[in-house]
Structures are given as structure tokens and as C-alpha cells.
N, C-alpha and C positions, 0 to 999 in steps of 0.2 A: 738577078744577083743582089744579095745584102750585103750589110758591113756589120750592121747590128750584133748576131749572133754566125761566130764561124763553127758551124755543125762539124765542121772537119776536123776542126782544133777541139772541138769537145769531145767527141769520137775518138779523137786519138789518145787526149788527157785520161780520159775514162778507161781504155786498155793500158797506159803507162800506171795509172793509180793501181789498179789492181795486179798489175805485174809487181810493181815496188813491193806492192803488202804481202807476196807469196815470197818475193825475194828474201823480206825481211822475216817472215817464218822459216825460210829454209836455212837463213844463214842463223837464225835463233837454234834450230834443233840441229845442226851443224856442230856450233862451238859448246849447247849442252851436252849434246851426246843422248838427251832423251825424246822420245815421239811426241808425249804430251807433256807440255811447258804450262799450258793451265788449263782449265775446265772445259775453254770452246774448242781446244785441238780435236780433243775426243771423251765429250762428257760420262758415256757409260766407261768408257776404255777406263778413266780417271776413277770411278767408283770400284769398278773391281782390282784394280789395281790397289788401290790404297788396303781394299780389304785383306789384298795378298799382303803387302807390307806388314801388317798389323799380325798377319798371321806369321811372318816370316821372323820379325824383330819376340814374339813371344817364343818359338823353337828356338831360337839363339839363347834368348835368355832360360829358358827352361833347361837346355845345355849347361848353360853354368850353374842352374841350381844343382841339378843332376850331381855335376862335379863339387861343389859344395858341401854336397849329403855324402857323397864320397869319405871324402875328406873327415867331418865326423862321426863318422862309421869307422877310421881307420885310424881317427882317435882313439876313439871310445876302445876297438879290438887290442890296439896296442898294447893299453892299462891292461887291458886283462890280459895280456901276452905276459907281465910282468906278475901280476896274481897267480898266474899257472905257476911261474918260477916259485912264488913264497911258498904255495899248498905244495907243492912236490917237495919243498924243503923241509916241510914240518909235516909231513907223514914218513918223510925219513930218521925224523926230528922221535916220531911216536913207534916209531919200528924198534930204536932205536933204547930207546927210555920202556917196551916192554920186554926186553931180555934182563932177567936178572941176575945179570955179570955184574949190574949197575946197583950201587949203594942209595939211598937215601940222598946223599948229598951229591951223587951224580945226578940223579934226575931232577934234583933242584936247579944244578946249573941247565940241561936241558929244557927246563921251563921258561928259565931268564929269554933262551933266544927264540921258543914260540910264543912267548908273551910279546917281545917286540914285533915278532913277523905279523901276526895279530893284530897289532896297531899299525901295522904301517898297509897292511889290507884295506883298514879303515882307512887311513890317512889316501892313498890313491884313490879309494870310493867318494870320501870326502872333494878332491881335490882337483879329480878330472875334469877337465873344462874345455869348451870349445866355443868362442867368441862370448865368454862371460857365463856359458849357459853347463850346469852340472848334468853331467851326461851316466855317471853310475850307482847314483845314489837313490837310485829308485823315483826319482823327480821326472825327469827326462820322457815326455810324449810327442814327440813331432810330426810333419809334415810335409812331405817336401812335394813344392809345386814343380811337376816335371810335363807339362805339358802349356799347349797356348790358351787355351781357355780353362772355363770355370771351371774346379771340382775335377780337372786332371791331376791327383794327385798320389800318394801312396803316403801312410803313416809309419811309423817304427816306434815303439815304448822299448826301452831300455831296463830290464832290473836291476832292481837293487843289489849290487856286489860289494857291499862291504862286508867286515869280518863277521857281525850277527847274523845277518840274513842268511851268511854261509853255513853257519852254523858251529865257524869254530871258534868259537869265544867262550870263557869260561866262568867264575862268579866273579862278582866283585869281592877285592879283598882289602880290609881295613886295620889297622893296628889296633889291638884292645889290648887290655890291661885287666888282669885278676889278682887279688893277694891271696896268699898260700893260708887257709884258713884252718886254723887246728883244732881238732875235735875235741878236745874237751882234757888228753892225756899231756899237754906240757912239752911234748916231744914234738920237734922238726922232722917230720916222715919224710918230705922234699927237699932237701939241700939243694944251694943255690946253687946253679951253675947252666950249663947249655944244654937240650935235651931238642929230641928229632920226634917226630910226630908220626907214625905210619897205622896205617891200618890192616888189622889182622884177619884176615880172611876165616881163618879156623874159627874163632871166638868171634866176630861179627863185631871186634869196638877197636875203635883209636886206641892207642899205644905211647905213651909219653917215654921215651926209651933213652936211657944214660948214654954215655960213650961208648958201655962196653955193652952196649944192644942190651939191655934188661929192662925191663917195664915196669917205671917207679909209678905209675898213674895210669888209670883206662877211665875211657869215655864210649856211650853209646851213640852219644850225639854230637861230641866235639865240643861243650859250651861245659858240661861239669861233667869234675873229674875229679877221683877218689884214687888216693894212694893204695897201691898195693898190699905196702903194708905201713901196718896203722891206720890213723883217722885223720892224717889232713886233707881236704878237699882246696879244687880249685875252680872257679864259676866265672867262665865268659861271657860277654853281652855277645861274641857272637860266637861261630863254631870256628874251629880252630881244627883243620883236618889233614893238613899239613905242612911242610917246611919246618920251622924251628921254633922254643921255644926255650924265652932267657928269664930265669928268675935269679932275685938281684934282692938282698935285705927280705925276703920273702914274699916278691913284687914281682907276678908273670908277665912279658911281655911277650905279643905273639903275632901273628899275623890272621887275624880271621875272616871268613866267606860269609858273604850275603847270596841268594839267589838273582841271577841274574833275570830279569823280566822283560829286558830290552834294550838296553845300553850297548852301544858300539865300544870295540878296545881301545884302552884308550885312557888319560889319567883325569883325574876328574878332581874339584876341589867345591868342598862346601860352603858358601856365602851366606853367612846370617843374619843380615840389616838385607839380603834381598829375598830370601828364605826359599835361596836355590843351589842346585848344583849346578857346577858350568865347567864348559871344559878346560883345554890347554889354551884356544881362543879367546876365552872371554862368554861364551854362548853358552845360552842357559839348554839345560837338557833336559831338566825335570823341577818339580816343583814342591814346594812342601809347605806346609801347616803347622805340622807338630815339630817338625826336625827327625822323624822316626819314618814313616811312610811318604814315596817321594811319585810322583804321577807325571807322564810326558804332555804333551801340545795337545796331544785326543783325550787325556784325562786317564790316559791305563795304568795302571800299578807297574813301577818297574823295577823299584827298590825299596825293603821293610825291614828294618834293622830292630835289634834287639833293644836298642836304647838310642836316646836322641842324639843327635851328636851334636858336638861343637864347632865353632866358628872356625874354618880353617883346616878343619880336617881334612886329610884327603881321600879319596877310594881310587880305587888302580883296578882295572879290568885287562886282564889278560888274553891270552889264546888256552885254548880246550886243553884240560887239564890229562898230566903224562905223569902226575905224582907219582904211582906206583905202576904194577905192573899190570892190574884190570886196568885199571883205566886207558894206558898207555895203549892197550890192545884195543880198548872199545874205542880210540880216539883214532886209527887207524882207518877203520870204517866210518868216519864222522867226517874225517879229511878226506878219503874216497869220494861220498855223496857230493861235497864242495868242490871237488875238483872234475867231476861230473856236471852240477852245474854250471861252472863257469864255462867248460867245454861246448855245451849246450846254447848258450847266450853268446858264445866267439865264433858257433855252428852257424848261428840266427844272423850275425851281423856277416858275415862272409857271404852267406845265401843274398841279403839285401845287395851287398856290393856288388856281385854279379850281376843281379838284376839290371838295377841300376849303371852300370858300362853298357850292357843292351841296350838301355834306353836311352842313353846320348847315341849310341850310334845308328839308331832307329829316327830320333830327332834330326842327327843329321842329311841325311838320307832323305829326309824330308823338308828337312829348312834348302837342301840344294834343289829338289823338284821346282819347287815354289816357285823359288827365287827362278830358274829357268821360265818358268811359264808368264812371272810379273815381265822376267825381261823383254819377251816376246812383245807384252803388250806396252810398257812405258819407254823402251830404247829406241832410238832411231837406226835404221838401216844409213850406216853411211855411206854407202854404195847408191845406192838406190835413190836416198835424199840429196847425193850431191850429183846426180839426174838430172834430177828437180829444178836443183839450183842452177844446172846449167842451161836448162832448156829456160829459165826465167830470167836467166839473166840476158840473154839472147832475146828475149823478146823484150825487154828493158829497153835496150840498143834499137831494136826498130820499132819500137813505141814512141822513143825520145825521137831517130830519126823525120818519121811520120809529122810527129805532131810539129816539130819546125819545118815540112813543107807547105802542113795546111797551115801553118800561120804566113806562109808565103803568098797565098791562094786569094784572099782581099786585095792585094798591092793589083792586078790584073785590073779592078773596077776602074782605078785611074785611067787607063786607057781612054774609058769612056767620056771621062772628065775634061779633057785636053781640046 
């Protein structure tokens, strides 16, 4: 018999230690609620697990991008939901203005309200935005990440749907000025007063026509024009082809057409200390040298005036021109093609959005497998662990019992001592 060393009392500490530390793992995965609490539960279990995680938290989020892209998809369709309305109103607008029930000065008021519709085309193309980002002016190329890793993705480019690109925009028009110039006979052939512009189909020129429709001046070209009768002439810097024209002390004032070359509708004014044009904003559109030929951002020709202009001038861009009644006709099918377009790009974003609803619900579908399979391996069974817990803690109790009877087991040697 020893005193030294009680093998009995180490023997029994040694199954109390290791019951405590099971105990205290079961009552850890217990109150987590998960299997593995850290690397040594179950070190491969913790490696796939985490990788499920990683794949699990990217499906969620690709979920919200999904719904994200939604979102400016059903922006962007909107605007154009409201374009559809202006193009159906201004091919009403041109059905409208080629029946010739309509005067001269009817179809001028029918211009006033496609010139606006025109700009406010631009002004939506302009102005569409979704979190900062211009989604119809032809800028717009995205991405959206719809998936957990790399290069799971799908793009959308958006067109350009303002009024130019549409194709219904029509010159730029500027105020010019001519004096009534007399040929040489002493005689005023033009009296001052208010006269209408139209163009004559039969004879192939401009028409300078009194109140009582008679043609005091013709033009081949809209910029000079020679009185009917007599020899006074009149010489615009630019063409002059239709709407009105007022001469005053023998002083024409009128409205004349540049070639449009690129310019959205829209009002525009000339800066000459910047030797630009810029629009209702403040933003430069085009650029110029002479004051005569004016060039955009890429260097294209988009406006060449007959003469340089001055500081403060302004040019006004409308919608497609309904003057008469060709045109009115031809601008019919010009509104058609635009309204065609936009159909076509509200076609394209409708096709994405469906997609896109698949794929959150495909995402879904999938972020729930997952997550099923991580749970299997990182949750605890609390049925099962709380087993565990009770077959250990029971062995706690006759571990602790145990080891205070062999520490009872020494006090015997004294026998021998006595």
C-alpha cells in the first residue's frame, strides 16, 4: 500500500476531466444551436461549410441585384411608356396638319405643339436617371451581376431615345433679317406689312403671299427672293421656308432654317467670349471658330450658317416639320419609324425583365438547397446532442462520486500505523 501516489483518485480525476470537457462542448453546441463552434469540432465539416456560406450570402445578394436591374429596366420602360404617348400625339399632330382644310396659319399653330413635344422627347432622354446613372441617352451600358461568382453576369446597352436619334426633329431655326432692295426703278414693289411663306408645288419655289393669298415675291431657295412684280429683291443669310414674314420701314424680318446635322430639340443660345453654343442648362453642345460652322465633342459638323452670328443669338430646334401638306404627309411615316423604334427598345427591356424574374427565382431555389445542405453540416441536432448531454452529465456524477471514494482509500494505511 502507498500514500505517495492515489492511482485511484487519478483514475477517477482523469474520467471526471474528460466528462467536464464533453459536458462543456455539449452544453456549448446546446445554447449555439450549431455543430461546429470552431475548427477542432469538425475541421473538414468547417471548410465546406464556410465555402457553402460564401456561396449562399452571394445567391442572396445576386437576388437583390437581379431585383435592382428590375428596377432600372422599369425605369428606363416607363420613359418610354411616356414617349409612346408624345409620338402617337404628334403623328396625330401630322395627319392632322396634311389635310388641306388647314390654312397656313393653322399649320403653324400645329407646329408650335410638335416643336414642344420634340423637346420634351429630348428633355426625358435627357433626364432619365436611375441612381445618378442616364439610362436613355444612349450612354447607358451595364451589367448586372446575377450570379455567386465570377463573370456570372448578363449586360443590357440601352439606345439612345431622344427626339434626334428618333428621327423626329426638324432644322434649326434662327431670326434673320433682310432689307427690301430696289432694283434700280424708285418704286416699293413689297409694301410693308405681314406676308406667309408657302411652297408651291406646281412651280417648285417659295411663295411670299399677301393676306389675300397672292404672291408678291418667289424663291427657289428660300434666302432670295425677287418681287413678282417689279425689281425689288430680298436676300436672307439664311432660307426662309416657312411661317411668316414681317417687313417694317422696308426691313424683313423672318424666321430662317439651318440644316440640322445633329442637335437634339430643344432651345439653344450662342456664347461668344466662349465661342460656343450651349443649351437651356448651361452645356456646351457644339463649338465654333468662325461663329459660322459649329462641330460637337467628336469634331462632326452639326450646324453652317449662312453668316456668323452674334453674341446672344438664339437657334430653337423643333420637332419634324408639318408646314405644309408634303411634308405633313411625309412626316407621318417619319413619326411611324420612331414609334417603331421605341416599341422595339420597350420590346427589348420587357424580354430582360422576364428573364431576369427567372433568375431571382432560380437563385432562390438555389440559395434554399444550400443553405439546407450547410445546415445539415454546421447545426446541431438538439435531440440528439442533448443525449449527449445527458449520458455526460451522468457520468459527471459518478466520476465526482468515484473520485471522493478513492480519495477515501489512503485513510485505511493508518490502520497499519496504530
Amino acid at each position: 500500500m502507498i500514500i505517495n501516489h492515489n492511482l485511484s483518485a487519478l483514475n477517477a480525476w482523469r474520467a471526471l476531466s474528460i466528462n467536464t470537457t464533453n459536458t462543456q462542448k455539449s452544453l456549448e453546441k446546446l445554447s449555439s444551436g450549431y455543430r461546429i463552434n470552431r475548427a477542432s469540432d469538425d475541421a473538414a465539416g468547417l471548410a465546406i461549410s464556410e465555402k457553402m456560406r460564401a456561396q449562399i450570402r452571394g445567391l442572396n445578394q445576386a437576388q437583390r441585384n437581379a431585383q435592382d436591374g428590375i428596377s432600372l429596366i422599369q425605369t428606363a420602360e416607363g420613359a418610354l411608356n411616356e414617349v409612346h404617348s408624345i409620338l402617337q400625339r404628334m403623328r396625330e399632330l401630322a395627319v392632322q396638319a396634311a389635310n388641306d382644310t388647314n390654312t397656313v396659319a393653322d399649320r403653324a399653330e400645329l407646329q408650335k405643339e410638335v416643336d414642344q413635344l420634340a423637346q420634351e422627347i429630348t428633355r426625358i432622354g435627357e433626364n432619365t436617371e436611375f441612381n445618378t446613372q442616364k439610362l436613355l441617352n444612349g450612354t447607358y451600358k451595364g451589367t448586372f451581376h446575377i450570379g455567386a461568382n465570377e463573370n456570372q453576369n448578363i449586360s443590357l446597352n440601352i439606345g439612345d431615345m431622344r427626339a434626334y436619334n428618333l428621327g423626329v426633329v426638324g432644322d434649326a431655326k434662327i431670326e434673320v433679317t433682310a432689307t427690301v432692295t430696289d432694283g434700280g426703278d424708285l418704286t416699293t414693289d413689297i409694301a410693308d406689312g405681314t406676308y406667309t411663306v408657302k411652297y408651291n408645288d406646281s412651280t417648285g419655289k417659295y411663295e411670299l403671299l399677301n393676306a389675300n393669298g397672292v404672291a408678291v415675291a418667289t424663291s427657289t431657295n428660300g434666302k432670295d427672293w425677287t418681287a413678282t412684280v417689279g425689281d425689288d429683291t430680298l436676300t436672307f443669310s439664311e432660307a426662309v421656308i416657312s411661317g411668316n414674314v414681317t417687313i417694317a420701314s422696308g426691313t424683313a424680318t423672318a424666321t430662317g432654317t439651318v440644316d440640322n446635322g445633329g442637335l437634339q430639340a430643344g432651345e439653344y443660345t450662342y456664347v461668344a467670349a466662349d465661342s460656343a453654343l450651349k443649351d437651356s442648362n448651361g452645356n456646351v453642345v457644339a463649338t465654333t471658330s468662325d461663329g459660322i460652322t459649329f462641330v460637337d465633342a467628336s469634331g462632326a459638323t452639326v450646324l453652317t450658317f449662312g453668316a456668323a452670328l452674334t453674341d446672344g443669338e438664339e437657334i430653337s430646334i423643333g420637332g419634324v416639320d408639318i408646314s405644309d401638306q408634303a411634308a405633313a404627309n411625309a412626316a407621318i411615316t417619319t413619326i411611324n419609324n420612331a414609334i417603331e423604334a421605341v416599341s422595339a427598345e420597350r420590346s427589348k427591356l420587357g424580354a430582360y425583365q422576364n428573364r431576369l424574374e427567372h433568375t431571382i427565382n432560380n437563385l432562390s431555389v438555389a440559395s434554399e438547397n444550400l443553405t439546407a445542405a450547410e445546415s445539415r453540416i454546421r447545426d446541431v441536432d438538439m435531440a440528439k446532442e442533448m443525449m449527449e448531454f445527458t449520458k455526460n452529465n451522468i457520468l459527471n456524477q459518478a466520476a465526482t462520486a468515484m473520485l471522493a471514494q478513492a480519495n477515501q482509500l489512503p485513510q485505511t494505511i493508518l490502520q497499519l500505523l496504530r
